[in-house]
C-alpha positions, 0 to 999 in steps of 0.5 A, a space after each residue: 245357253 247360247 244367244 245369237 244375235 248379227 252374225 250369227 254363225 260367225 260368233 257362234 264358230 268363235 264361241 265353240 272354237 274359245 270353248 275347245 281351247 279353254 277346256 282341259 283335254 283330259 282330266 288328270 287325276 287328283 289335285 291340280 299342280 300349277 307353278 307358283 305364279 299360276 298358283 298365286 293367281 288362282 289364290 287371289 281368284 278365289 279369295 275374291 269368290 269367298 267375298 261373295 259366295 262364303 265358302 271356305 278354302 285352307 292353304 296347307 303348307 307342307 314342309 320336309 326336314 331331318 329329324 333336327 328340324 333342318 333341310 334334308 341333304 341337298 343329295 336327297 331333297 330332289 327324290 323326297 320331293 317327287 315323292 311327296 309331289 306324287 302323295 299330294 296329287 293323289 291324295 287330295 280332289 281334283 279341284 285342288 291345286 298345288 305347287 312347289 313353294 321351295 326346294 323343300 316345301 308345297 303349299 296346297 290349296 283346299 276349296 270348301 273344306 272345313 279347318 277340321 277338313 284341312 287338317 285331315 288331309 294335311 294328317 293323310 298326306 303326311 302318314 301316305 308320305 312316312 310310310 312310303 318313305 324307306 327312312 322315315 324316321 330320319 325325314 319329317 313332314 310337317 304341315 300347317 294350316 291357315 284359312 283364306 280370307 276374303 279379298 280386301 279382309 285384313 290378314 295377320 301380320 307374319 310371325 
């Protein structure tokens, strides 16, 4: 819809040139990986959008370790991490987003998906990762799920 008023052919060449630099070129496949600053602005984006709309969204946080629960080598870290960089963004919609959270770890961001929804996906991701893993046995991943809330409802305290 558009509404013209004054100078009209001005504001109208402005609106089309503001549409082009807003709108994404073409659409990479799967979820939406951004750095973690974008992320967290996206995040509290949608929190305020769940105040009004009542939809749901989970956060996944995805995490590599050894079979001791501990960091994988430093040696290894960076290749796993690609490769579960890949499993996630093919893994999950293209309205999701993600991002690295630490040298071992992503969170994931999944819009209008039940909790049963976020653990699945979290469940897909990690039997995609074991299996393309060479030692699987020696490289976990593990995931937990937690609901957003709507901006300005209270959070739990962390563990």
């Amino acid at each position: 819809m558009t509404v013209l008023s004054g100078n009209a052919k001005g504001i109208h060449t402005d609106m089309k040139r503001i549409r082009q630099d807003l709108t994404e070129e073409s659409l990479a496949p799967g979820a939406y990986c951004q750095d973690y600053d974008n992320f967290r602005r996206i995040f509290r984006f949608v929190e305020r959008g769940l105040r009004r709309n009542g939809s749901s969204a989970y956060i996944i946080l995805l995490t590599l370790t050894d079979k001791n629960g501990d960091f994988i080598p430093l040696e290894n870290r960076k290749q796993y991490m690609e490769l579960l960089r890949q499993v996630i963004q093919r893994s999950v919609r293209a309205g999701d987003v993600f991002t690295q959270y630490s040298s071992c770890q992503f969170l994931l961001m999944v819009l209008d998906a039940s909790c049963e929804n976020a653990l699945q996906i979290g469940q897909r991701i990690q039997k995609e990762f074991q299996a393309l893993t060479p030692d699987g046995s020696a490289i976990c991943l593990e995931h937990d799920v937690s609901p957003l809330r709507p901006a300005g409802e209270k959070t739990e305290a962390p563990e």
